[in-house]
mmCIF file as gemmi writes it, N, C-alpha and C atoms, coordinates in Angstrom:
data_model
loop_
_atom_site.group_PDB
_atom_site.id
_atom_site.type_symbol
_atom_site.label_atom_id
_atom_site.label_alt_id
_atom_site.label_comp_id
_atom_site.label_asym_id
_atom_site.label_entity_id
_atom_site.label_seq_id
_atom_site.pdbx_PDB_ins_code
_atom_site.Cartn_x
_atom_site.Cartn_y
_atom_site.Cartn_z
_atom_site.occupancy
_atom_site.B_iso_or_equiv
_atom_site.pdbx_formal_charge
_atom_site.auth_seq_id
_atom_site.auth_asym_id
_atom_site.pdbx_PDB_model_num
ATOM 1 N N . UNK Axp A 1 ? 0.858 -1.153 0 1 0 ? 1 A 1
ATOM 2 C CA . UNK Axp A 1 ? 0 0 0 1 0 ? 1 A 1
ATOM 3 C C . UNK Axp A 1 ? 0.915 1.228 0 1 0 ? 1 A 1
ATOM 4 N N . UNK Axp A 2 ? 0.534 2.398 -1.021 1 0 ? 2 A 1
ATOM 5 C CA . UNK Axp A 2 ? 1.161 3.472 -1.535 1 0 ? 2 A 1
ATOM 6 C C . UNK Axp A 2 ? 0.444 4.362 -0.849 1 0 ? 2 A 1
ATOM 7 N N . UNK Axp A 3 ? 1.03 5.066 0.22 1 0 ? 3 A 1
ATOM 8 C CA . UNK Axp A 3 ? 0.45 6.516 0.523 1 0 ? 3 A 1
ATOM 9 C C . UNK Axp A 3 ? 1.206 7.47 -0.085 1 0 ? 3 A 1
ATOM 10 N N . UNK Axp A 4 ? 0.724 8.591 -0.032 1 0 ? 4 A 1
ATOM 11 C CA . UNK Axp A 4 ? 1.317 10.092 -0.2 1 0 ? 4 A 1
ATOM 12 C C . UNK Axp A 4 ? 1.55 11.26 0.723 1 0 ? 4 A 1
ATOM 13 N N . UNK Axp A 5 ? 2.351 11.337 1.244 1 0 ? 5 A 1
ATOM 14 C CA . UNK Axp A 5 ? 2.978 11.955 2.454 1 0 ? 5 A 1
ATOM 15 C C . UNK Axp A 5 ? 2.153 13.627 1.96 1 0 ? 5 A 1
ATOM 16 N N . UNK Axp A 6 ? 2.093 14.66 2.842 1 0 ? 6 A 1
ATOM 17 C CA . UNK Axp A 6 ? 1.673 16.271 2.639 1 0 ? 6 A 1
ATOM 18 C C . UNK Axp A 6 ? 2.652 17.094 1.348 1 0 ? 6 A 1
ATOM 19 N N . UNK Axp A 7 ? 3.608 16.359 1.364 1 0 ? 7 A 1
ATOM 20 C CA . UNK Axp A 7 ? 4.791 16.827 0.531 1 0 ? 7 A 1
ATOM 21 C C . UNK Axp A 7 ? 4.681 16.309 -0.95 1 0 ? 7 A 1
ATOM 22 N N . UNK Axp A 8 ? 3.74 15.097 -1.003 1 0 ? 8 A 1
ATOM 23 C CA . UNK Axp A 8 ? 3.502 14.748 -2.242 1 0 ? 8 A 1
ATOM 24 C C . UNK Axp A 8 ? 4.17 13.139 -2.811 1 0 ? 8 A 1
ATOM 25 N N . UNK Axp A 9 ? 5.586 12.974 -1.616 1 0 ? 9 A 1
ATOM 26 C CA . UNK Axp A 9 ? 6.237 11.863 -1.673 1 0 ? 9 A 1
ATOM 27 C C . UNK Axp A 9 ? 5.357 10.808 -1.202 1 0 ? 9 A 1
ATOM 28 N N . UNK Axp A 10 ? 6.109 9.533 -1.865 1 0 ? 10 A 1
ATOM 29 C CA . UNK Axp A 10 ? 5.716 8.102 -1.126 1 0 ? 10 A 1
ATOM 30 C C . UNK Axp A 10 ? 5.837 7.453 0.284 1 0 ? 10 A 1
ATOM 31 N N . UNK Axp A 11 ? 4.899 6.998 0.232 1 0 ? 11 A 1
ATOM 32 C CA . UNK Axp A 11 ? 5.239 6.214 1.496 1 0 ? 11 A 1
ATOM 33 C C . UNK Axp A 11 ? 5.089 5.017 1.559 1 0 ? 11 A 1
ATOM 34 N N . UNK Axp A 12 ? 5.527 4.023 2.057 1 0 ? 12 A 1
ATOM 35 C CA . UNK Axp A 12 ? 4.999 2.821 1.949 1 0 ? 12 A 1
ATOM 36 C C . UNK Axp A 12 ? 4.079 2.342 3.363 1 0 ? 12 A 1
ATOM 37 N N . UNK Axp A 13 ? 2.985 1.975 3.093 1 0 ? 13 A 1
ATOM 38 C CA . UNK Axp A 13 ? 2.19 1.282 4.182 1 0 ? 13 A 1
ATOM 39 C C . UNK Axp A 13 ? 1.969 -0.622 4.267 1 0 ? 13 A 1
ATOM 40 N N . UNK Axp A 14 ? 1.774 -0.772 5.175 1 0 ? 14 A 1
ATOM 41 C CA . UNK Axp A 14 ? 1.669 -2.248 5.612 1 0 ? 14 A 1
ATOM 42 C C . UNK Axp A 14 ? 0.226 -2.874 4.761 1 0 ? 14 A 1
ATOM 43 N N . UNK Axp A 15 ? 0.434 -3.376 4.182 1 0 ? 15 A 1
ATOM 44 C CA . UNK Axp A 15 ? -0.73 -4.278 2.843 1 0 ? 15 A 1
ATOM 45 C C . UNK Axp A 15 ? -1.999 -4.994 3.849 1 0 ? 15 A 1
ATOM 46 N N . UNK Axp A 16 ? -1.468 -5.268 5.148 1 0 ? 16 A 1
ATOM 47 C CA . UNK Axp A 16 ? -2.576 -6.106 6.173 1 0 ? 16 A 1
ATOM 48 C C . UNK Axp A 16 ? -3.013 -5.414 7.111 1 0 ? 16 A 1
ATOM 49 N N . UNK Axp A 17 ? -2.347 -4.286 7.474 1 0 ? 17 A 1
ATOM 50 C CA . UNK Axp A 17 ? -2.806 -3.575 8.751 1 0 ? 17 A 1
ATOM 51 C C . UNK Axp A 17 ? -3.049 -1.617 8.335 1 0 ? 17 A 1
ATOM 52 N N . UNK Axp A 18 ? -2.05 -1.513 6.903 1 0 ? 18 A 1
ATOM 53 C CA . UNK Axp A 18 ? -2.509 -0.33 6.877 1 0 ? 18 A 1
ATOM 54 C C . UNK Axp A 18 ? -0.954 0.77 7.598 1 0 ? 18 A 1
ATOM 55 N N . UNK Axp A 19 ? -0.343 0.015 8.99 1 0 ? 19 A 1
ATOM 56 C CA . UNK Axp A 19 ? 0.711 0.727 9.326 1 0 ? 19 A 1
ATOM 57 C C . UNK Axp A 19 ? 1.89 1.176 8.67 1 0 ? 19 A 1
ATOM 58 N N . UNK Axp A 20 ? 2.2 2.64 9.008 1 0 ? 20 A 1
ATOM 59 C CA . UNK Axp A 20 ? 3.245 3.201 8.221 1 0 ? 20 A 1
ATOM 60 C C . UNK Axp A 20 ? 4.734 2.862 8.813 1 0 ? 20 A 1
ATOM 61 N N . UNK Axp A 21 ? 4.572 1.869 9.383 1 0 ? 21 A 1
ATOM 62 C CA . UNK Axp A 21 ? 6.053 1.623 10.85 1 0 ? 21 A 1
ATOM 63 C C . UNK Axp A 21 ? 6.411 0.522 10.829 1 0 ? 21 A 1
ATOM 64 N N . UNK Axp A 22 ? 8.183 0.367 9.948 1 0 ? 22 A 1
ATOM 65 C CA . UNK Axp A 22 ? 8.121 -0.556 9.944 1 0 ? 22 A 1
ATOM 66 C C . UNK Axp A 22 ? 9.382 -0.735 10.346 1 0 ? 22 A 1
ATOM 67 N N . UNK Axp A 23 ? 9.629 -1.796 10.832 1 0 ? 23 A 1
ATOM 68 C CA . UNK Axp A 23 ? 11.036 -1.971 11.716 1 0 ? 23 A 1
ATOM 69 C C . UNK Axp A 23 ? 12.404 -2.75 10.413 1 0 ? 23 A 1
ATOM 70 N N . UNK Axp A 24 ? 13.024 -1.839 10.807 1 0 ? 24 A 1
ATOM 71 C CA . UNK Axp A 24 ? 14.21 -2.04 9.399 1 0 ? 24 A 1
ATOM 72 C C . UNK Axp A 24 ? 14.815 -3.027 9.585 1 0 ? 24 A 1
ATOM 73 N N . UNK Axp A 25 ? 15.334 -3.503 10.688 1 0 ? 25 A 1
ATOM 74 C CA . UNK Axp A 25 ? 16.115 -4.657 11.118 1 0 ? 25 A 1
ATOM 75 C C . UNK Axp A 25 ? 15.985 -5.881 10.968 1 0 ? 25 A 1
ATOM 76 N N . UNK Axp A 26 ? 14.402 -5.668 11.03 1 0 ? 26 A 1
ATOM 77 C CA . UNK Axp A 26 ? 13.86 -7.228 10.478 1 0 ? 26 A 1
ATOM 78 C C . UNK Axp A 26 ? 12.918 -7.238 9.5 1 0 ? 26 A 1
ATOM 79 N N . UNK Axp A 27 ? 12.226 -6.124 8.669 1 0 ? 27 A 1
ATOM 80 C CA . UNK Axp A 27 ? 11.849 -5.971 7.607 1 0 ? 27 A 1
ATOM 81 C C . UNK Axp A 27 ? 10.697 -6.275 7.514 1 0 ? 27 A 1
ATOM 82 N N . UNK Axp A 28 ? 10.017 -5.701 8.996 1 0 ? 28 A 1
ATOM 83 C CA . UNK Axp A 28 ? 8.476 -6.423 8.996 1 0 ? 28 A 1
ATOM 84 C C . UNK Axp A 28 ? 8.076 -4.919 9.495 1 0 ? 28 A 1
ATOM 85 N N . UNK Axp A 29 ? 6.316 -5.136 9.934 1 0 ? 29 A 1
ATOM 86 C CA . UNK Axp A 29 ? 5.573 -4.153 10.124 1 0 ? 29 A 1
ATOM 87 C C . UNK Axp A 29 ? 6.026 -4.212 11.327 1 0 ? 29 A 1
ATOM 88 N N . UNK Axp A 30 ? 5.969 -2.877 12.129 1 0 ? 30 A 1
ATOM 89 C CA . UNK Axp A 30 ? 6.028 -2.996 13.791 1 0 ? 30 A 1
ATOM 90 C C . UNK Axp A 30 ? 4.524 -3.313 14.381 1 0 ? 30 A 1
ATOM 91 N N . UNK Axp A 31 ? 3.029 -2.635 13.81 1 0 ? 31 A 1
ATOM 92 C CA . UNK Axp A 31 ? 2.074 -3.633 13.952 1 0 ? 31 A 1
ATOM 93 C C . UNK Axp A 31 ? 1.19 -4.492 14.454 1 0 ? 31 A 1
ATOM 94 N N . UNK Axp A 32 ? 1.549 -5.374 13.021 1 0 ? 32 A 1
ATOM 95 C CA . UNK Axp A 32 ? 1.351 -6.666 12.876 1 0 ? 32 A 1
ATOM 96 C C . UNK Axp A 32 ? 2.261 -7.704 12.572 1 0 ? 32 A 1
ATOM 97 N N . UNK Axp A 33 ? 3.406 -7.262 12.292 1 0 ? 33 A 1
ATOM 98 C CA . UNK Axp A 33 ? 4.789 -8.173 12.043 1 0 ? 33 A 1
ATOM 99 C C . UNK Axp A 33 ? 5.055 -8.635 11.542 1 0 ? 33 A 1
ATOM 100 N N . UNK Axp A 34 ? 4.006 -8.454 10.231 1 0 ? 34 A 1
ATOM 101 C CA . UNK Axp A 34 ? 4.142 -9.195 8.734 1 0 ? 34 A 1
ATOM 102 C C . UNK Axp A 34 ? 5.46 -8.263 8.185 1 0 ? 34 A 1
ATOM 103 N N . UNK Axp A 35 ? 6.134 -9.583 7.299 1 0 ? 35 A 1
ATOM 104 C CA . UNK Axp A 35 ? 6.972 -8.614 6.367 1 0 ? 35 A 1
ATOM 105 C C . UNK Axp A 35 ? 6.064 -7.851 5.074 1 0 ? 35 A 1
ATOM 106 N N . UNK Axp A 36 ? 7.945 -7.186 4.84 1 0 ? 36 A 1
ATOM 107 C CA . UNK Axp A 36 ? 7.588 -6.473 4.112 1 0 ? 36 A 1
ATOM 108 C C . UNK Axp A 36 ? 8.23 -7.341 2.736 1 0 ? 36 A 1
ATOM 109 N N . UNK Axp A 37 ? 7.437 -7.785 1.488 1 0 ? 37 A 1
ATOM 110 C CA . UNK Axp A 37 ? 7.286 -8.55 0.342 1 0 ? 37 A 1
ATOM 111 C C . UNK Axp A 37 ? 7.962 -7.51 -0.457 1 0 ? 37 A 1
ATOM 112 N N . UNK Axp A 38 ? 9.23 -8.515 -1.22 1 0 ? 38 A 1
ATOM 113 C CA . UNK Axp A 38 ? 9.797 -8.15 -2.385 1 0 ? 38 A 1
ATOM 114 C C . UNK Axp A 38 ? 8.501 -7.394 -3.614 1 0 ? 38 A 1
ATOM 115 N N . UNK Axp A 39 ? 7.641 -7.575 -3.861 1 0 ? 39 A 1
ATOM 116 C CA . UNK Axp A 39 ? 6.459 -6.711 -4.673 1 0 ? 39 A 1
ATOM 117 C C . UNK Axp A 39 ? 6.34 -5.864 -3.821 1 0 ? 39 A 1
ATOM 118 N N . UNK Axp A 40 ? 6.038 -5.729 -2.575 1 0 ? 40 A 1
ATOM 119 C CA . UNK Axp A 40 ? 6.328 -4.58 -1.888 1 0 ? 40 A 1
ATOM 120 C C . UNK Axp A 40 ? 7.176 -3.062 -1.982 1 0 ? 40 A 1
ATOM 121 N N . UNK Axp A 41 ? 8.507 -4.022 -1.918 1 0 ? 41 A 1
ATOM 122 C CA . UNK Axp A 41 ? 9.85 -3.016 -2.422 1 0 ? 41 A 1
ATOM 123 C C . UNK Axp A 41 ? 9.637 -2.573 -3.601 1 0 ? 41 A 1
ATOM 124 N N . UNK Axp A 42 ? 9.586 -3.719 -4.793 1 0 ? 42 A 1
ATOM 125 C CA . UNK Axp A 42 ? 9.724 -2.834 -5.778 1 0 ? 42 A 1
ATOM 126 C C . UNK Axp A 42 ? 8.356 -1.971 -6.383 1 0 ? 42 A 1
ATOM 127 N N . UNK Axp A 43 ? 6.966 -2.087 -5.565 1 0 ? 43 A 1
ATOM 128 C CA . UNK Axp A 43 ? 5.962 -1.083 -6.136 1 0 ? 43 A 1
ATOM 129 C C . UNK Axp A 43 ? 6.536 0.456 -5.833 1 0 ? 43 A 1
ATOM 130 N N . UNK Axp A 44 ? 6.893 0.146 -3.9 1 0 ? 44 A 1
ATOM 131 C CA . UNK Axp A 44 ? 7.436 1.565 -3.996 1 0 ? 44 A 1
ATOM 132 C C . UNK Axp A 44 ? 8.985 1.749 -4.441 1 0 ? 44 A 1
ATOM 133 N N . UNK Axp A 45 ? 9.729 1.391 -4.75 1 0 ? 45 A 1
ATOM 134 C CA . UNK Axp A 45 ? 10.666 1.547 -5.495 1 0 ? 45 A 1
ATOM 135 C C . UNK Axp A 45 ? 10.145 2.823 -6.86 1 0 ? 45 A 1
ATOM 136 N N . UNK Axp A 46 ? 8.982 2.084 -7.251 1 0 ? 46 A 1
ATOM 137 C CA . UNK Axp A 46 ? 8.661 2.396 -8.783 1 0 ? 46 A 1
ATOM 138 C C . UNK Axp A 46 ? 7.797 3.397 -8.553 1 0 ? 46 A 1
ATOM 139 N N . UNK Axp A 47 ? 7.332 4.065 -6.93 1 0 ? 47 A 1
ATOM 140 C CA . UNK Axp A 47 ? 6.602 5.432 -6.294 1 0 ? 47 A 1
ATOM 141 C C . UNK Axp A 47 ? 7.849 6.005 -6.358 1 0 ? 47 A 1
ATOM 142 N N . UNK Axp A 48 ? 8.764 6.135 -5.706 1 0 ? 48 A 1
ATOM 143 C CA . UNK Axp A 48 ? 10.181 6.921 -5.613 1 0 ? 48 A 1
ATOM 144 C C . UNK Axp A 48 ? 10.439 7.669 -6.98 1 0 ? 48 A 1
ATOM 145 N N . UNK Axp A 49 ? 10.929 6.686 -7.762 1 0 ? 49 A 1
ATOM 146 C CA . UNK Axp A 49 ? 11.219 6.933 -8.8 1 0 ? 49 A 1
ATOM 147 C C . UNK Axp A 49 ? 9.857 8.021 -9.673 1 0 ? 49 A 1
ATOM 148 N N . UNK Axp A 50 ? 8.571 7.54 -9.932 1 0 ? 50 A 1
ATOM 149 C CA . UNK Axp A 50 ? 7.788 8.463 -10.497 1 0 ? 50 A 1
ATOM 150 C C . UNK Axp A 50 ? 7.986 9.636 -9.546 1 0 ? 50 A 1
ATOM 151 N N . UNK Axp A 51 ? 7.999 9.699 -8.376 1 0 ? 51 A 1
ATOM 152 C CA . UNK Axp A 51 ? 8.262 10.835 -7.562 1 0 ? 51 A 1
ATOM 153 C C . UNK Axp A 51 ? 9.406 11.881 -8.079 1 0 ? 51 A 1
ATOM 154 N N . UNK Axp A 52 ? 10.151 11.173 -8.51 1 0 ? 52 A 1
ATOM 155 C CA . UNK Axp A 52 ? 11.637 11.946 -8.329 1 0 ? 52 A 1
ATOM 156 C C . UNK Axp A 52 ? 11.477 12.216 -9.9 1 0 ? 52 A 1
ATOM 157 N N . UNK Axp A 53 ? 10.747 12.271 -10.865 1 0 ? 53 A 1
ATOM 158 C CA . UNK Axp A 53 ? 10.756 12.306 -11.95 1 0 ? 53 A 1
ATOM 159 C C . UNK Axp A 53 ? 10.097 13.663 -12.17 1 0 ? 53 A 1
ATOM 160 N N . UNK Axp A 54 ? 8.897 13.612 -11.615 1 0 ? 54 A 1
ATOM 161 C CA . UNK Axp A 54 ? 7.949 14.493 -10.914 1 0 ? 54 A 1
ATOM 162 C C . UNK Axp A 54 ? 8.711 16.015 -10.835 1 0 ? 54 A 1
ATOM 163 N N . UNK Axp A 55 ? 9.447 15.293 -9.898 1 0 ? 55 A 1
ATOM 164 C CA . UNK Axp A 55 ? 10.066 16.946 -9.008 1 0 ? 55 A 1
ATOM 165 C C . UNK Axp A 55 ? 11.172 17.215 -10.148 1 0 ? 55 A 1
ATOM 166 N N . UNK Axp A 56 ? 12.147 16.209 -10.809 1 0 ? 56 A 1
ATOM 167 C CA . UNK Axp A 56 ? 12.718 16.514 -11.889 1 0 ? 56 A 1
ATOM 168 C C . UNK Axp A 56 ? 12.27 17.536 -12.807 1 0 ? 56 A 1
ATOM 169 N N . UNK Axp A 57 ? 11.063 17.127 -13.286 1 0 ? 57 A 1
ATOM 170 C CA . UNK Axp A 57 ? 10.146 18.119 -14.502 1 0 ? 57 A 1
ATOM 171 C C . UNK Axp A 57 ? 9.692 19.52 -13.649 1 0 ? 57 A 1
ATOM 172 N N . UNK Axp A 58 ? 9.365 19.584 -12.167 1 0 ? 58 A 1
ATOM 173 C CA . UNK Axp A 58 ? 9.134 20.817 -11.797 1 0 ? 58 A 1
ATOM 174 C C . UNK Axp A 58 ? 10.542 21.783 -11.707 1 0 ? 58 A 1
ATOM 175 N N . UNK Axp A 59 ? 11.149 21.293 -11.393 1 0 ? 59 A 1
ATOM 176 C CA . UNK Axp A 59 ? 12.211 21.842 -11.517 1 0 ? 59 A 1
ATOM 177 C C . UNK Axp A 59 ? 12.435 22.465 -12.553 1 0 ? 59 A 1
ATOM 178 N N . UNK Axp A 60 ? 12.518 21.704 -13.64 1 0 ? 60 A 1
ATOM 179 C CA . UNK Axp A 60 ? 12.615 22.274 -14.908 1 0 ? 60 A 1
ATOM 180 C C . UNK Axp A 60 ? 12.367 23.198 -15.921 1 0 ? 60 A 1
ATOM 181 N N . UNK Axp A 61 ? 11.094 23.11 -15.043 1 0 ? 61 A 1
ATOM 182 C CA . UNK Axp A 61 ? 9.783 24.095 -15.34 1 0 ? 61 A 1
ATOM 183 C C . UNK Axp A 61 ? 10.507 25.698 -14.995 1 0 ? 61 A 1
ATOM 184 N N . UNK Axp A 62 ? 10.697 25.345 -13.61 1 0 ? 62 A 1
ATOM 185 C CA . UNK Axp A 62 ? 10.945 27.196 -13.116 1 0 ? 62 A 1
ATOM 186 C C . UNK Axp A 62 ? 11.597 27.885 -13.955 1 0 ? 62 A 1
């Protein structure tokens, strides 16, 4: 699950519970304690990136 932070960036949320907190060390939700799924990584991987593409073209703009 793809949120959008006030700033416009990605976020990644927990697919079962919805939580934005996730513990890095072991790569799960803090939660519910499900991991976090390789389709996971790379959806938001592929939010980042449209993100940063985004701000690329505004930039550009000015």
């Amino acid at each position: 699950m793809i949120f959008t932070n006030p700033a416009g960036a990605p976020e990644l949320g927990c697919d079962h519970c919805g939580c934005r907190w996730y513990d890095r060390m072991t790569n799960t939700c803090y939660e519910c304690g499900e991991p976090v799924t390789p389709q996971m990584e790379a959806e938001f991987r592929q939010a980042l990136a449209d993100f940063a593409t985004r701000q690329n073209e505004k930039g550009q703009q000015a």
